[in-house]
Structures are given as C-alpha cells and as structure tokens.
C-alpha positions in Angstrom: 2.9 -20.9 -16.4 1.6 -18.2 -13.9 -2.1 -18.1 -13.0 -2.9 -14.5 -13.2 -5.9 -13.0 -11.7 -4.9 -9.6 -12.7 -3.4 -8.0 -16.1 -2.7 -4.1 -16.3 -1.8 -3.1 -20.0 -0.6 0.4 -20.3 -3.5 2.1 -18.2 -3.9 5.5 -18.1 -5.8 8.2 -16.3 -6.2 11.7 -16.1 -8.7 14.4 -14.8 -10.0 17.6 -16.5 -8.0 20.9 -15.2 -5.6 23.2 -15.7 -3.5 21.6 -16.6 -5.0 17.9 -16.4 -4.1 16.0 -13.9 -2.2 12.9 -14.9 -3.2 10.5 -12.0 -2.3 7.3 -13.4 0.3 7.1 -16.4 1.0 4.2 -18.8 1.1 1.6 -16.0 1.8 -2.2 -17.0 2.0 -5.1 -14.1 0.5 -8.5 -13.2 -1.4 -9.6 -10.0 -1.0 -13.6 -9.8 -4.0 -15.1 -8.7 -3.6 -15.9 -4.1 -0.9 -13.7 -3.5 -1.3 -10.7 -1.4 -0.5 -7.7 -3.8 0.7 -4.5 -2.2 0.6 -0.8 -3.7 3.1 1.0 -2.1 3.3 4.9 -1.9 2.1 8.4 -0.8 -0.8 10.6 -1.3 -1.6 11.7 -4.7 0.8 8.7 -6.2 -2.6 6.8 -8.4 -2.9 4.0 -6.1 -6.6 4.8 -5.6 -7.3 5.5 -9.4 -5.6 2.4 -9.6 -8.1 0.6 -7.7 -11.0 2.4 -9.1 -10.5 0.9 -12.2 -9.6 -2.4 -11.3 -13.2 -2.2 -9.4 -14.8 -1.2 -12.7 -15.7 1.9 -10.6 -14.0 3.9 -13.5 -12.4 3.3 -17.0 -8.7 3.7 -18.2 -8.5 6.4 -20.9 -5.9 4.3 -22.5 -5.0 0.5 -22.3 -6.3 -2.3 -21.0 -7.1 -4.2 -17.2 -8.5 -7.1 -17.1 -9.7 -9.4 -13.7 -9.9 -13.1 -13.9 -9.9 -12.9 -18.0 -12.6 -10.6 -18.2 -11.8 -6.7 -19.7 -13.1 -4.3 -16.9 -14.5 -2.0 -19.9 -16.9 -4.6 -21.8 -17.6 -6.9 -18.5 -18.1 -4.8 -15.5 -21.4 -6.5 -14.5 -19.3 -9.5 -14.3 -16.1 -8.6 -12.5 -18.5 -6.7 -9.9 -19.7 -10.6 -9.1 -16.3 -11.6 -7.7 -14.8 -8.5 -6.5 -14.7 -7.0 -3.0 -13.8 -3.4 -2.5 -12.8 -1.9 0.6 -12.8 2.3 -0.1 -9.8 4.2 1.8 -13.3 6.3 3.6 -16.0 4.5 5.6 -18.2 4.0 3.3 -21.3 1.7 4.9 -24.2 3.0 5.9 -23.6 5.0 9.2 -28.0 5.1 10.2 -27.7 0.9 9.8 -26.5 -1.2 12.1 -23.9 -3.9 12.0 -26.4 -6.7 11.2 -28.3 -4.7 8.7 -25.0 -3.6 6.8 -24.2 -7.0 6.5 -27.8 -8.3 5.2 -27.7 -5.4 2.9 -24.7 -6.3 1.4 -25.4 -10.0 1.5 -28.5 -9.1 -0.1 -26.9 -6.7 -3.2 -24.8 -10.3 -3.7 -27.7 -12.6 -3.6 -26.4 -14.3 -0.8 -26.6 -14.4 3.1 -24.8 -13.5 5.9 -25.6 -17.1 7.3 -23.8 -18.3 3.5 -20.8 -17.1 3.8 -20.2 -16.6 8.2 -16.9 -18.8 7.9 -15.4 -16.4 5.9 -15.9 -13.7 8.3 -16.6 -15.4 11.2 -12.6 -14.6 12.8 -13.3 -11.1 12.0 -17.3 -10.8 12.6 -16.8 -12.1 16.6 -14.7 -8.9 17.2 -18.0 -6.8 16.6 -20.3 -9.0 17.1 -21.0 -7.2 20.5 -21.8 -4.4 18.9 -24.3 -5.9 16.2 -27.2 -3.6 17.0 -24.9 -0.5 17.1 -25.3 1.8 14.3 -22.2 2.1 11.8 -21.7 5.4 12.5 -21.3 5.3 16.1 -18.7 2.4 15.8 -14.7 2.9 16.7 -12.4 3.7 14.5 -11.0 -0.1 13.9 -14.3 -1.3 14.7 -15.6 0.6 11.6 -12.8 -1.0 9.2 -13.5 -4.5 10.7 -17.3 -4.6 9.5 -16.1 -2.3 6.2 -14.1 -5.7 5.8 -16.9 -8.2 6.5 -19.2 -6.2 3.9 -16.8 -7.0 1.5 -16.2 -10.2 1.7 -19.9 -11.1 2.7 -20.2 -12.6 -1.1 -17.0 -14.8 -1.5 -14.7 -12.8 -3.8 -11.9 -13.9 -5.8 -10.4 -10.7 -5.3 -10.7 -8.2 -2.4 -9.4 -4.4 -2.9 -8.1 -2.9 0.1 -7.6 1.0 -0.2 -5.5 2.0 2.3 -7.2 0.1 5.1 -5.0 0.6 8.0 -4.6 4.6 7.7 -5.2 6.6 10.6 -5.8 2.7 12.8 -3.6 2.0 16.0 -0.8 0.2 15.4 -2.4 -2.8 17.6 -5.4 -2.7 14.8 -3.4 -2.4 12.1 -1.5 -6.1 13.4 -5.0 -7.8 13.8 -5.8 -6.3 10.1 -2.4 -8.0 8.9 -3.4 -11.0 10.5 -6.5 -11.3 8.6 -5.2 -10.6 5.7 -2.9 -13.8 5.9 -5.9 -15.8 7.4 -7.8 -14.8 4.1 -4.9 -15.8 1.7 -5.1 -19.3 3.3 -8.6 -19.5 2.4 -8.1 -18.5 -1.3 -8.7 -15.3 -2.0 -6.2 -12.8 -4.1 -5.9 -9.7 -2.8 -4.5 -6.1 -3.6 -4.0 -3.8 -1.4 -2.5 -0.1 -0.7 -1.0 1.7 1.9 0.8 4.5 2.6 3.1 2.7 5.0 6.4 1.3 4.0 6.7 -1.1 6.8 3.5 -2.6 5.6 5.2 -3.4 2.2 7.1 -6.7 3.9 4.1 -8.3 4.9 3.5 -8.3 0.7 4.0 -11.1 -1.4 4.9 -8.6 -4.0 5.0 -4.9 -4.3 4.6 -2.2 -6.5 6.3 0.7 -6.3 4.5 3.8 -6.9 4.5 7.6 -7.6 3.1 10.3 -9.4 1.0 8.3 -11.5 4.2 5.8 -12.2 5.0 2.6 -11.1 8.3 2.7 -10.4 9.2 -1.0 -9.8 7.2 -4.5 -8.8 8.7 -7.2 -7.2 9.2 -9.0 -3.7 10.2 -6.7 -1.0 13.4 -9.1 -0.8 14.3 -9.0 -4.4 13.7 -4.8 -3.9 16.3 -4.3 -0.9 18.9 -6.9 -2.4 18.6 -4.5 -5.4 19.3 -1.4 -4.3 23.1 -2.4 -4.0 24.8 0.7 -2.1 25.1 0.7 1.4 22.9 2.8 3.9 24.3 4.8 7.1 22.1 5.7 10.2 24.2 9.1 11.1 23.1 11.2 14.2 24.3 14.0 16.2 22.7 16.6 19.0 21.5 18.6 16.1 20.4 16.7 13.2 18.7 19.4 11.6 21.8 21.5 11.0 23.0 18.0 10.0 20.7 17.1 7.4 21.7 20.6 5.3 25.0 20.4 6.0 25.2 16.6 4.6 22.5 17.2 1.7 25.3 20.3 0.4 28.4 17.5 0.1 28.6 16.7 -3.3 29.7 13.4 -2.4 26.6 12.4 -0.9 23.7 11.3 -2.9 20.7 11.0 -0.6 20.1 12.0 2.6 16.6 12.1 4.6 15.6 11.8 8.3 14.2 8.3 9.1 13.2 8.5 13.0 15.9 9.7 14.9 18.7 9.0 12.9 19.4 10.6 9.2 19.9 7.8 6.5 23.1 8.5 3.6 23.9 7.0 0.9 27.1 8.5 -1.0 27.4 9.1 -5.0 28.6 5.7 -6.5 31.4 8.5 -8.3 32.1 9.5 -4.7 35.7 9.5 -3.5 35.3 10.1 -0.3 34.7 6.6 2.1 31.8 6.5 3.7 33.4 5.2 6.7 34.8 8.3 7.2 31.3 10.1 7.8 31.8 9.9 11.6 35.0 11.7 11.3 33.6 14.4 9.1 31.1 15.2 10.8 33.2 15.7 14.0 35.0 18.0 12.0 32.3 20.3 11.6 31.3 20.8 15.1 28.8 18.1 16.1 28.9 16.3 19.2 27.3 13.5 20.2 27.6 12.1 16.7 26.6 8.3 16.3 27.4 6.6 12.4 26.8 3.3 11.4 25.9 0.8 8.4 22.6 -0.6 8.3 20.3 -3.3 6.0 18.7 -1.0 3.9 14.8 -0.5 4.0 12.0 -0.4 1.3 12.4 3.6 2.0 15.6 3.5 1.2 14.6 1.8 -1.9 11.8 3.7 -2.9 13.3 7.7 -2.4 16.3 6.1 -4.4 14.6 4.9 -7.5 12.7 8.6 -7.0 15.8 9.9 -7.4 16.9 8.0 -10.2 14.0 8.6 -12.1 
C-alpha cells in the first residue's frame, strides 16, 4: 500500500478578471511520502498556484489537498508545522544577515539553528563565510542556498521548491540537485518545480503541466517509453526556412527547434517514411542537411501530449 504524503482531489483555482483566470483546473495526483516530486512546465502553467495551496498559503475553490492526512483548508496551523517552502523570489529578509535569517526562522519554528545544523550543515558551510553579510547583498546562488537553509531550519516532512534553480548557473543548479538527493537520503519528501525539462530526469516522478492542466504524472522513464513514435534531429544551413517549410507537410506532425537541430515527428497516418526526410529536404534546396533518429526527450513528450490535447 503506498504511503502517501500528498493527496490532490480535483483542485481548482481561478482569479477575478475579465475573463477569470483559470490558473489551476480540476487537478487530481498523489505525492508518495520520500520521493522527490517534480512539476514540470512553463510560465503561467499553475505550478506556483499549485504550491500555494499545498503550503496552505491559499485555498482551492473546488476539491480537496491534503498533506500528511491533514486537509489544507480546516488544518493549516498544522501542516505549516512540517512544511518548508522555498518561494520562486528571494524572499528572506534582505537588511538581516545570514545568521540572523536563520535564528529568525529557527525562532518562527521554535527551534534553533544549533537543533537542526546537520540538516543544513552540507549546504550552510557554502555561506558560512558570508554569515555576517546582509541577504540582500548575497550572490545570486548564494541567496537560494540560505533561502534553502531557512526552510529546512525546522525539520520538515515536506519541502516545496518553486522553481529554485531559475535564472542560477548551470554549476549552481548541479550543487542544488546534489542537495536535493542528499536531503531525500535523510527523509524528507519533496516537490519541486521548474521550468527546465532536463531537470525533470533527476525526478522520481513527474507531473506534466500546462494551462492550469496536468497533463500526465509518471517517471520520466515510463513518459519517454510512452510516447511511442520516433523523433528526428534534422538540420540544414538554414533551419529557419526549414522549420516552415517542414511545419506546411501534411505528413509531418510536430516540428520545433531544439538547439541546433529541428526535432519531427511524422503523422502516425503518414505515408511518407521518415527515412526519407534527408532526401526531401535535399529536394527542396538545402545543403548541408544532417537527419537522424534520436531517443526521444521529456520535450518531445510534453509538446506532443500539448498537441494531443
């Protein structure tokens, strides 16, 4: 039987306008309690509605979410105890410094910084230097790692991670992972969302999202052995002129630029083979033109479960 620390029942959320914004639409999934949980999608898809009301920081308009048994509506006090949110903007105080964000957050907890250090001590000795350094005058990845220590500074069952690496260096973004993992070892469940689809891999599970839907959850394994068509990296001296040309087939059913390559999949009606795309393309005047099958990615997953919904 699955030990779940998380249970979404057909949550919704919207926001007054006109019309009103539909962030988050009837979304049902599962979090199992000491798996690392990822959110996966763009700006503007719900993930940080999502995490709102997970945090208690909000309530669904519709349905129910419950964390660790307890409803997020009737016992927010109590989730609030064994939650650690991490916002998607620095959100510490930026006249403190690092020491004194940490007490103060120890402190909201009831706890101390001297309580809890082996939780954050692999993360706290990377600032450490900087302890009497105000927040705001902190680096960039500097600033997420104490945002990270403030959250866990009271032992959570369950840390929410808003887009944490966005806008980090890729090295920062490695270290981040790194924790992450570290943190799992030690017990603790957590969701997290991000932006980037490499990042999905280094889930457990995934969600799928956009436009307030969840589009699918599973592992990122069980995702790519899914999508069941096969991908081609196709590139010529102009891939621009390319990408119209190929989007106007009929035979082809997506086609996007991923790096410096296009990526096509062809209509499962399709007669023509897409082994002959090099030849094709050839034919219409491109030179240099390189074509061939690749693994697909959780990209290639995601834009084609956009387009089949």
């Amino acid at each position: 039987m699955k030990d779940l620390l998380i249970r979404c029942s057909a949550a919704a959320k919207s926001y007054p306008g006109k019309p009103p914004v539909n962030a988050l639409k009837e979304t049902t999934f599962e979090v199992e309690r000491g798996e690392i949980f990822g959110l996966i999608g763009p700006d503007g898809a719900g993930k940080t509605t999502l995490f709102r009301m997970i945090a208690t920081l909000t309530v669904p308009d519709k349905g129910v979410i419950e964390v660790s048994g307890l409803d997020t509506v009737k016992d927010f006090r109590a989730i609030r105890k064994i939650v650690g949110y991490m916002p998607g903007r620095f959100s510490l105080y930026q006249d403190l410094s690092v020491r004194e964000n940490l007490e103060f957050f120890a402190g909201v907890f009831h706890t101390t910084v001297e309580e809890n250090y082996d939780l954050i001590h692999d993360i706290y000795v990377q600032i450490e230097p900087f302890r009497d350094r105000r927040a705001g005058k902190l680096s960039g990845g500097m600033k997420q790692k104490l945002a990270l220590c403030c959250a866990l500074i009271h032992k959570p069952e369950l840390l929410i991670l808003d887009e944490p690496t966005t806008g980090v260096d890729p090295v920062s973004r490695k270290e981040f992972w790194e924790m992450l993992r570290r943190l799992k070892e030690q017990g603790i469940t957590i969701i997290v969302s991000t932006p980037y689809m490499d990042e999905a891999t280094l889930c457990d599970r995934i969600a799928l999202i956009q436009s307030g839907n969840i589009l699918t959850v599973d592992t990122p394994e069980n995702i790519i052995r899914a999508y069941g068509r096969p991908v081609y990296a196709v590139r010529s001296e102009n891939n621009y002129r390319l990408l119209e040309e190929l989007r106007a087939m009929p035979e082809v059913n997506n086609c996007y630029i991923f790096g410096e390559s296009l990526h096509v999949t062809m209509r499962e009606d399709s007669n023509l083979p897409a082994e002959n795309l090099h030849e094709i393309v050839t034919e219409k005047g491109h030179r240099d033109v390189e074509t061939k099958m690749i693994p697909p990615t959780i990209e290639d997953c995601f834009i084609g479960l956009m387009a089949n919904g």
